[in-house]
N, C-alpha and C positions, 0 to 999 in steps of 0.2 A: 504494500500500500504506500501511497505516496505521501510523507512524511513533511507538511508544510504549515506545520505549528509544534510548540516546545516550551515545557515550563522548566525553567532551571533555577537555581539558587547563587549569585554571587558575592565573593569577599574583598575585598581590598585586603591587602596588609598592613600591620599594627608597626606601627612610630616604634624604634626601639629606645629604651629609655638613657636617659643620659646618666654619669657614673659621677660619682663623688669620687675624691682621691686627692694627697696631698704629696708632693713631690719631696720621694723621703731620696738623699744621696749621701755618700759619705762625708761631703766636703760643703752640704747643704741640709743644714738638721731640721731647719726650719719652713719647708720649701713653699711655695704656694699650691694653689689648689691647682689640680690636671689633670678634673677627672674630665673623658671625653665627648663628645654628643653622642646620639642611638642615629643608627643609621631611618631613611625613608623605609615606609610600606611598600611593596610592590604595587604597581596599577592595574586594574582588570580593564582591557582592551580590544574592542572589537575594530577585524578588519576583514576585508571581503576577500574570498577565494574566489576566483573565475571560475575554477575547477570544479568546484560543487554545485547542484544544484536542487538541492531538498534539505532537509534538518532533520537526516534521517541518525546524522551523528550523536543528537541530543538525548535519543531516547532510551541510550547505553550509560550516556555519563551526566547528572542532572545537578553536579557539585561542582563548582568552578572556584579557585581562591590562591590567589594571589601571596606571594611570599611576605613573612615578617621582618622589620628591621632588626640589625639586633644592637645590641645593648653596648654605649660605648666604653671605654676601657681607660686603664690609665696612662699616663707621658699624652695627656692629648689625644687618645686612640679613637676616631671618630670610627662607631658602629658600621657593618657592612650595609646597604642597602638590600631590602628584600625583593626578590627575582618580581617582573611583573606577570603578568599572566596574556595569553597572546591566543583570544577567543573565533576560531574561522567562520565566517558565514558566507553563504549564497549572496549574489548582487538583489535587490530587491526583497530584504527581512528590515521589516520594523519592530523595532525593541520597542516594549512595552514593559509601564510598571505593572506585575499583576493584579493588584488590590483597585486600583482608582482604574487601570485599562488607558492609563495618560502615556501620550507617544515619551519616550524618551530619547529617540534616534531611528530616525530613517537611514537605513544601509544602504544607498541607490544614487546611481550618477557621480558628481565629482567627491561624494562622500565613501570616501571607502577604509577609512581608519577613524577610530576615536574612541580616547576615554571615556568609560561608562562610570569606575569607578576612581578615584584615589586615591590613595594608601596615604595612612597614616604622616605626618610630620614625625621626624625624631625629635626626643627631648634632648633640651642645651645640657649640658654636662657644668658641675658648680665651675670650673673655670671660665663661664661667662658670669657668671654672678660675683664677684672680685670686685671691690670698690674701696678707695681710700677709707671709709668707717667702718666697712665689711671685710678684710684681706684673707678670712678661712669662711668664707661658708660653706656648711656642712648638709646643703642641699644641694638636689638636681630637679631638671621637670624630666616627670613620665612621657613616655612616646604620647603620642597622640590612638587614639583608639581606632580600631577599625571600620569598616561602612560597610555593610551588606546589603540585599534587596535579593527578593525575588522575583523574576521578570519572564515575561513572555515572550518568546519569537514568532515572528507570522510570516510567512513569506509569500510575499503580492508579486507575480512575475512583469515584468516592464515591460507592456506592450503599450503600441498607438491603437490597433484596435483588436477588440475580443468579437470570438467567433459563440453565438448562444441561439441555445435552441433546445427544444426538447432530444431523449436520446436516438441514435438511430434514423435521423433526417439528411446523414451527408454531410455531416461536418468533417471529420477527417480525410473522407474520400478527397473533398474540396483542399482543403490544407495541403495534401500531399500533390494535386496539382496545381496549385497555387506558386509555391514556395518549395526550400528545400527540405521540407521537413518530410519525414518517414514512420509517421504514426502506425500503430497497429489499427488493419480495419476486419471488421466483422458484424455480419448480418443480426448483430445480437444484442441487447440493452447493458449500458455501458462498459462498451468493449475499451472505451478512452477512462482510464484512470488517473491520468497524469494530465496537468495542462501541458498541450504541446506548442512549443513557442514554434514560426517560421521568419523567413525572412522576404517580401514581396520583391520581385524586383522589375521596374517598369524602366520603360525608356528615358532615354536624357540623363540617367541616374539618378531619377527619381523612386522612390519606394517606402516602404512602413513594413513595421516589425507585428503580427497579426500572432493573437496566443486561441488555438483549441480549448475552448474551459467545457470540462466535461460535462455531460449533459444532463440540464436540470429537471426536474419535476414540478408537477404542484405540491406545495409544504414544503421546498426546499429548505425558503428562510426560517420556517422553524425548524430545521433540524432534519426534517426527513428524507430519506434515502441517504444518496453521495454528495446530493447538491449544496448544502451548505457547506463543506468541504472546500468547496473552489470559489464559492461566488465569490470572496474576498481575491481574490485573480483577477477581476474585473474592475476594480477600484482605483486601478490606475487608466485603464482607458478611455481614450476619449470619444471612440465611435465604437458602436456596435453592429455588427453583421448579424442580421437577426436571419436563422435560418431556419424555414420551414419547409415540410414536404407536403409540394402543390400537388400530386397526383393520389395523397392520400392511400399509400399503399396499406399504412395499417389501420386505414379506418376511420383516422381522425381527423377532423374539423381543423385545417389552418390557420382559418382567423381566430376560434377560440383558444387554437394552442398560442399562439402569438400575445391575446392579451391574457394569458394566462403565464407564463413567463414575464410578461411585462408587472404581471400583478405582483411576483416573486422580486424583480429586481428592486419592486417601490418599498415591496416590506422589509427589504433587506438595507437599503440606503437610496431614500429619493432621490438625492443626488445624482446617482446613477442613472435612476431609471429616466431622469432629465436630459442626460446626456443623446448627440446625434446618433439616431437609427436609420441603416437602410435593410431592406427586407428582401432576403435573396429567397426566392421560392422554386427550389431546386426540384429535381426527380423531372423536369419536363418532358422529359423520353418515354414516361409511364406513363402520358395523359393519352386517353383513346380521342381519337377523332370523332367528332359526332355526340361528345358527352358536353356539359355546360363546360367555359372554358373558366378554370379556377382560379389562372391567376389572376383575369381579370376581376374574378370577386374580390381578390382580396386589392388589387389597386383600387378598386372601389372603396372599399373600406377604410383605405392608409390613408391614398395619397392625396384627399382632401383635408389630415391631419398632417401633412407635412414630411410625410416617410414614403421615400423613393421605393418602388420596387420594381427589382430585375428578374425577368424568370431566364435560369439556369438548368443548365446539368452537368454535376460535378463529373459525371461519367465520362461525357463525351467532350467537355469544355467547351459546349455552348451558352455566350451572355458570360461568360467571364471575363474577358478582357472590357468589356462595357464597363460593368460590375466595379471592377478594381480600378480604371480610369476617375470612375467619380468620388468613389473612398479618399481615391489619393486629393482629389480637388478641395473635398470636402475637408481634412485631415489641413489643408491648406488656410483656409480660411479661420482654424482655429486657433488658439495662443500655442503658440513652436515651446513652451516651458513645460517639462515636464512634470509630472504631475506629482509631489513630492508631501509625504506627510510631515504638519509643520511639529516641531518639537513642544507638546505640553507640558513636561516633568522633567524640572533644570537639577541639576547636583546638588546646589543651595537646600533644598525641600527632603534630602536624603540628610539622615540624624547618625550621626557619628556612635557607632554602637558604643555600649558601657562594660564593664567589668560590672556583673552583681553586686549588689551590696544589698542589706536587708536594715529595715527601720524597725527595733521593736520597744515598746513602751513596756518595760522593767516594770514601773510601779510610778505613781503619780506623780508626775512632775519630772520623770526620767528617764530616756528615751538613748537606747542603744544601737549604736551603728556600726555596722563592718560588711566587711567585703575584702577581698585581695588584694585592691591596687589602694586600697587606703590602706591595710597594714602596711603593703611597700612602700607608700609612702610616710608616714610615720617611721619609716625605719631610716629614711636618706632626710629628714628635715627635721633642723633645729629650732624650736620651738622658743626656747631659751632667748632669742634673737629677734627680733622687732621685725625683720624683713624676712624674718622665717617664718615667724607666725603669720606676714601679712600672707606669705606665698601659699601657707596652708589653706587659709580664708579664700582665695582665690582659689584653690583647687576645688573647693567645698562646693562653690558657686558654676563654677563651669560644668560641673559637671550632678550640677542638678540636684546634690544632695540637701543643700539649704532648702530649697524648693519642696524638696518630700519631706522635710521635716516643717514644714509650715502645712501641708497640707495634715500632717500626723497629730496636728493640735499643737504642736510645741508655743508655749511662750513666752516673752521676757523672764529671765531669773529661771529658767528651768536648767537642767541639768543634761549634757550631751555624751554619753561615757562612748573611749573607742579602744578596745584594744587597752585596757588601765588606767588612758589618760580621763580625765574628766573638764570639762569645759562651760563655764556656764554660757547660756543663749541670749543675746541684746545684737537688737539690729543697730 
């Protein structure tokens, strides 16, 4: 099955921390501080393979995360940076946030590389913190944290115009002499499971890039059969070949199938079903002599709404070079910019994940906090020191701990215990 959607999970890598450290030497007893930064997070990056074309890779591996910094050292030793992570996709995947469904990055046209995620900052190591009142400080800042998300992929293939119709009316036959393309064909309902892209190619070097979207049903857009599958394949096009079988080999009504498809395209995205249609009404090789002539029914029907029709036959490639003459005129007269989803979901709106910590109220008026990255901290920051308590305070605040503890009840003159120390609370 063809593989054109993917929920994955991605990481950034975490800041490594910066080091305390005092420059001990023989001939220097009293040395200054040199402890070193933490190296960067790795970045999680998407860039387009030409060579793929499905996201059938996703459904093997759905954990993506990017390397950590690590932690810097002493003499100045600034931490390694964490490796970045380097994600392939298909030309034509729109990254999506899962939760809200907000674009976060269209993969298509001159976009073919970009960070999705960030990695962490590393934290300064105390030999930036050194100042004529300060000359030993016995801190560092922690890396910065990491940034995850879980995100969709969708892959909309880049065509000028989609070929649509119900199954089984000669779409592929058509495509295959169309263009170079080499569909599988069979007399059989949805023999086409894969959009098949071609390439048109007209005179002057004139031409458009025309995609098979496999054949829809009624209830597609909700879901039924194969059709909802593809319809998001059409979302880039700008004209549609609406193709129906005028000879009615299996029975069915043209013009109901026609606005019956059309009924699917509205429920799926009006937008779309807004966009130019022309109405190729194929099979004309099957129409008997002497029966009503059908495709005039349905020119009846259109072309007082605005929609050209050609009667064809993919078979013998009769009314195709017509057919593809006025697509291309058409395709002409409309905006030459591709059709490109704009970015709704910026970097900014992505929340720097936390190290746990837990809030719990001891007994009244006192209220306990811990976590991992605050005992490490606590363990590189002196307290003792004016600029060390301020930098504590400042850790507390960035990282939202004050904040849970206002919302925990705490208030003036309460009691803060972390790990021994105890602290009272005044904003």
């Amino acid at each position: 099955m063809f593989a054109d959607r993917a929920k994955i999970y991605i990481r950034s890598g975490k800041g490594g921390d910066g080091h305390v450290s005092f420059r001990r030497e023989i001939y220097v007893p009293n040395g200054g501080p040199d402890g070193g930064d933490g190296g960067k997070g790795g970045d999680v990056i998407f860039v387009v393979d030409e060579g793929l074309n499905t996201l059938t890779d996703f459904r093997h591996k759905r954990k993506y995360a990017a390397g950590d910094g690590e932690p810097g050292g002493k003499k100045r030793c600034h931490g390694a940076n964490g490796a970045d992570i380097i994600i392939k996709v298909p030309a034509g995947t729109v990254i999506k946030e899962a939760e809200t469904g907000k674009v976060i990055t269209d993969m298509s046209n001159d976009n073919v590389r970009e960070t999705i995620l960030k990695g962490g900052k590393g934290g300064l190591g105390n030999m930036n913190f050194a100042t004529a009142t300060m000359q030993a400080p016995k801190y560092a800042q922690p890396g910065q944290a990491f940034k995850e998300l879980e995100i969709t992929l969708e892959l909309k293939v880049i065509a000028d115009v989609g070929l649509v119709g119900f199954p089984n009316v000669g779409k592929s036959t058509f495509l295959s002499r169309v263009t170079n393309a080499k569909p599988k064909i069979a007399n059989y309902h949805f023999t086409t499971l894969n959009p098949n892209l071609g390439v048109v190619d007209l005179a002057d070097g004139k031409g458009f890039v025309i995609a098979d979207i496999p054949g829809l049903i009624e209830g597609a857009s909700e879901g039924v059969g194969l059709g909802y599958e593809f319809l998001r394949h059409i979302e880039r096009t700008k004209v549609m070949i609406h193709m129906v079988d005028a000879a009615s080999t299996e029975g069915r009504d043209p013009v109901e199938d026609i606005y019956a498809i059309n009924k699917e395209l509205s429920n799926y995205n009006e937008q779309i079903a807004k966009r130019p249609q022309v109405i190729a009404a194929n099979k004309i090789d099957a129409i008997y002599e002497g029966d009503e002539d059908p495709v005039q029914k349905i020119r009846d029907e259109f072309e007082p709404q605005g929609v050209k029709v050609f009667a064809i036959s993919a078979v013998s490639g009769k009314g195709l070079k017509e057919l593809l003459f006025y697509v291309d005129e058409l395709l002409e007269t409309l905006d030459p910019e591709p059709i490109v989803f704009e970015k709704e979901f910026f970097q900014e709106q992505i929340p720097i994940s936390q190290e746990p910590y837990t809030i719990e109220v001891e007994e009244e008026g006192v209220f306990v906090v811990e976590g991992p990255r605050i005992d490490k901290m606590l363990g590189y920051t002196n307290l003792e020191s004016e600029k060390g308590f301020a930098f504590f305070q400042r850790f507390l605040k960035e990282n939202g701990i004050l904040e849970e503890l206002e919302k925990a009840g705490i208030e003036e003159g309460d009691t803060v215990r972390m790990y021994g120390l105890e602290f009272d609370y005044y904003k």
